[in-house]
Each structure stands twice: as C-alpha cells, then as structure tokens.
TORKOLMI-681793 format. One record per residue (C-alpha): residue number from 1; chain; x negated, y, z negated. Coordinates in Angstrom, 1 decimal. Example, Ala and Ser with C-alpha at 12.3 -4.5 7.8 and 13.67 -1.06 7.14 Angstrom:
BEGIN
<seq: 1	mol: A	u: -12.3	v: -4.5	w: -7.8>
<seq: 2	mol: A	u: -13.7	v: -1.1	w: -7.1>
//
This chain:
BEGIN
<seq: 1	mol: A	u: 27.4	v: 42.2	w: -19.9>
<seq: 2	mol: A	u: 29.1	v: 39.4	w: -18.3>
<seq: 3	mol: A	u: 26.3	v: 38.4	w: -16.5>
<seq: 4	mol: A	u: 24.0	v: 38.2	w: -19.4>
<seq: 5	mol: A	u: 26.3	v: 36.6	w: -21.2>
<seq: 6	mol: A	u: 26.6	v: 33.7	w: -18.6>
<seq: 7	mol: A	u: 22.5	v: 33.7	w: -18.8>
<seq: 8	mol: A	u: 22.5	v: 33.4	w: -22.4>
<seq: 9	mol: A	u: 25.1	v: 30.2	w: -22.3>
<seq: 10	mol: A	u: 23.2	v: 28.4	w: -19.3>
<seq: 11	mol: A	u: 20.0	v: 28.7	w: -21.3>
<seq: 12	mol: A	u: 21.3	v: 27.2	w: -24.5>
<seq: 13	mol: A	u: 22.9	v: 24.4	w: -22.8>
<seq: 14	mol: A	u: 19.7	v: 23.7	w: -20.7>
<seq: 15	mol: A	u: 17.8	v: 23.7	w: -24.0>
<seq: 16	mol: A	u: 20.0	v: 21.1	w: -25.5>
<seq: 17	mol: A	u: 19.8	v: 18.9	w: -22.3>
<seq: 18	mol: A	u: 16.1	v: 19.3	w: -22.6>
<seq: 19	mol: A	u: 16.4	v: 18.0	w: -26.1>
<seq: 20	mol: A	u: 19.1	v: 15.0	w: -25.3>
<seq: 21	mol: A	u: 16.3	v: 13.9	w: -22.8>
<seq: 22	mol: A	u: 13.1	v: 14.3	w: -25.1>
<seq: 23	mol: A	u: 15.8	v: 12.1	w: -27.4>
<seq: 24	mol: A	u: 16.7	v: 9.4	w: -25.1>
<seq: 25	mol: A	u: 20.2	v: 10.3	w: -25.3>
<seq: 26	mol: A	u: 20.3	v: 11.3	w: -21.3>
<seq: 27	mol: A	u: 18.2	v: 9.7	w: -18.4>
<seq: 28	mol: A	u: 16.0	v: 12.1	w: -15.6>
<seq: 29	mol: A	u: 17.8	v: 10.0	w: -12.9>
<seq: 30	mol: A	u: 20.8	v: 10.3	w: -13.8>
<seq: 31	mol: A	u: 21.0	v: 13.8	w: -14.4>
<seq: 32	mol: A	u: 19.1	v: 14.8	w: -11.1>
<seq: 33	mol: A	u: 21.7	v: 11.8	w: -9.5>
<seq: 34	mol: A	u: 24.9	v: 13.9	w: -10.9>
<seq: 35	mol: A	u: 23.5	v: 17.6	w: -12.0>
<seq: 36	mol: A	u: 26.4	v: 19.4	w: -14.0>
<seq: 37	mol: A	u: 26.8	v: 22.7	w: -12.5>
<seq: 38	mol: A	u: 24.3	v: 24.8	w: -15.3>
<seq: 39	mol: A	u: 21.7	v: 22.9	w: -13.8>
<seq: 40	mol: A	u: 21.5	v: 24.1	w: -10.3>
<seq: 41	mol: A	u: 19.2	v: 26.2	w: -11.2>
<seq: 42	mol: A	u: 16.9	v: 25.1	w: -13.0>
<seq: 43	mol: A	u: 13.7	v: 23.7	w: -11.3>
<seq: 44	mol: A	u: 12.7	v: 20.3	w: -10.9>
<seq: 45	mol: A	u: 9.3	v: 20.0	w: -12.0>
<seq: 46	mol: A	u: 10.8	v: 21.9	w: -15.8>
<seq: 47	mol: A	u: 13.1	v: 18.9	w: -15.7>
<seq: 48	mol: A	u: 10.6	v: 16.3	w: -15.0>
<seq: 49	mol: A	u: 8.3	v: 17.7	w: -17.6>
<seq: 50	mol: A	u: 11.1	v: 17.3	w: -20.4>
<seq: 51	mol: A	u: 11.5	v: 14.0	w: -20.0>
<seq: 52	mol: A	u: 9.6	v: 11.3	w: -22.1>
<seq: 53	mol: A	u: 6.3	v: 9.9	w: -20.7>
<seq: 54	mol: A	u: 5.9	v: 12.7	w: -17.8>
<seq: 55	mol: A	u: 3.5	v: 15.3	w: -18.4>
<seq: 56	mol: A	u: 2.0	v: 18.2	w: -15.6>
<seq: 57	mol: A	u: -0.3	v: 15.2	w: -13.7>
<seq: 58	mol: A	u: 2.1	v: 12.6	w: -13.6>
<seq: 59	mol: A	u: 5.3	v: 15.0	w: -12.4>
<seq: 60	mol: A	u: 3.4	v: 16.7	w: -10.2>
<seq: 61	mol: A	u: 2.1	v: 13.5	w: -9.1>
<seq: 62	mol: A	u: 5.6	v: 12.4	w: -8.4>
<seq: 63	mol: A	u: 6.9	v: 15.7	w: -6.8>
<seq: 64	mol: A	u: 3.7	v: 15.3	w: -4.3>
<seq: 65	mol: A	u: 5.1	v: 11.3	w: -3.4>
<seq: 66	mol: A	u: 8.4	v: 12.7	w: -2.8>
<seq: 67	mol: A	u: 7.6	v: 15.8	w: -0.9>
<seq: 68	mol: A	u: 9.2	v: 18.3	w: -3.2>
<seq: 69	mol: A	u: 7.5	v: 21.4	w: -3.8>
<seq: 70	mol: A	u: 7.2	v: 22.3	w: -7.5>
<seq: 71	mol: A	u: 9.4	v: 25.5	w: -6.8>
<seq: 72	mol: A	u: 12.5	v: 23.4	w: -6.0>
<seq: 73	mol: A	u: 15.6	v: 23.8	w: -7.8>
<seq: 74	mol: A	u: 17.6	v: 20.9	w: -8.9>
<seq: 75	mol: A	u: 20.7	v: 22.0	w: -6.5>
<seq: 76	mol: A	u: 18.0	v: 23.0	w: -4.0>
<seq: 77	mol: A	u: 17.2	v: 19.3	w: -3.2>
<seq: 78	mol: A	u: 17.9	v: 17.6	w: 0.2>
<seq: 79	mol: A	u: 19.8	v: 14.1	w: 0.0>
<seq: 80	mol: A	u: 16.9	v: 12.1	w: 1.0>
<seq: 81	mol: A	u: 14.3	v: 14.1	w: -1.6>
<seq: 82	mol: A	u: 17.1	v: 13.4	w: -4.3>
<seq: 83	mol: A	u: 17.4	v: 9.6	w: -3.1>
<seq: 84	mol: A	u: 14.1	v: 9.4	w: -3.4>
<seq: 85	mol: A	u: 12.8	v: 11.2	w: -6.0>
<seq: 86	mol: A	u: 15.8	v: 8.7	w: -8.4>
<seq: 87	mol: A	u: 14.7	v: 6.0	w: -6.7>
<seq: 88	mol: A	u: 11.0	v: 6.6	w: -8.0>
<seq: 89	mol: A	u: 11.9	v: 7.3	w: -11.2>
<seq: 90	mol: A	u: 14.1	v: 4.1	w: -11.5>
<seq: 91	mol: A	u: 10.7	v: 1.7	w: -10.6>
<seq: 92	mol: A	u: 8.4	v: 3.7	w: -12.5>
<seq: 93	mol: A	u: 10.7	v: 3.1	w: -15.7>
<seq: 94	mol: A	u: 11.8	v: -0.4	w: -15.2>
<seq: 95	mol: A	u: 7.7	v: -1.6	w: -15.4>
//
C-alpha cells in the first residue's frame, strides 16, 4: 500500500510540473539542469514533449543531436548528454 501510495504522489506532482511548464512558470533546462528527486524517473522525451513549442519531430529531433535514446530517464542521463542536451535547449530558445 505504501508503495502505491508513493506512485500515486510522484504522478500528481509530475502532472503539475507538466502543467507549470505548459504555463511558463518552470523552464525544460532548468528542470533537466537540477531534476528534484520525483523526477528521476520520468523519461526525457515525456518531458521534452510538455514543454511549449516541442512536439514528437522537434524532441525527437533534439534527443537524436544529443544522442539520447527516447527511452532515457531524466536521472538516467550522463553529464555530457545533460550538458548538452541544456545547452541545446538554451540556443534554440534564445532565437
């Protein structure tokens, strides 16, 4: 019960974040930068598709630059793939 309990509490907070960054009240870069601890989990490509202005082509697109599979988990993700995955993010949303 414990267990399913935790599930149930990592999903609602994941939804909200999801929300916060359709909103523009939290950035992709810095959450994948900093990921709190309920995000570990939870797979790149799902985050990348939350955020404003990325859709399937254009995160996958990204994910293939970067050399991240679309499987990856957010805690999964080397230090250069995080490095570069922000650092792609920051460019494309500074034009």
């Amino acid at each position: 019960m414990e267990a399913l309990q935790r599930a149930n509490q990592i999903r609602t907070r994941r939804a909200q974040l999801k929300r916060d960054l359709r909103g523009g009240k939290v950035t992709i870069d810095r959450l994948l930068t900093d990921p709190p601890e309920f995000l570990e989990t939870a797979k790149v490509l799902d985050m990348l598709l939350a955020a404003p202005k990325y859709g399937r082509v254009k995160a996958n697109k990204i994910l293939q630059i970067c050399r991240i599979s679309p499987s990856k988990t957010v805690g999964g993700l080397s230090e250069r793939q995080r490095a570069e995955i922000v650092e792609l993010l920051r460019r494309r949303s500074s034009r």
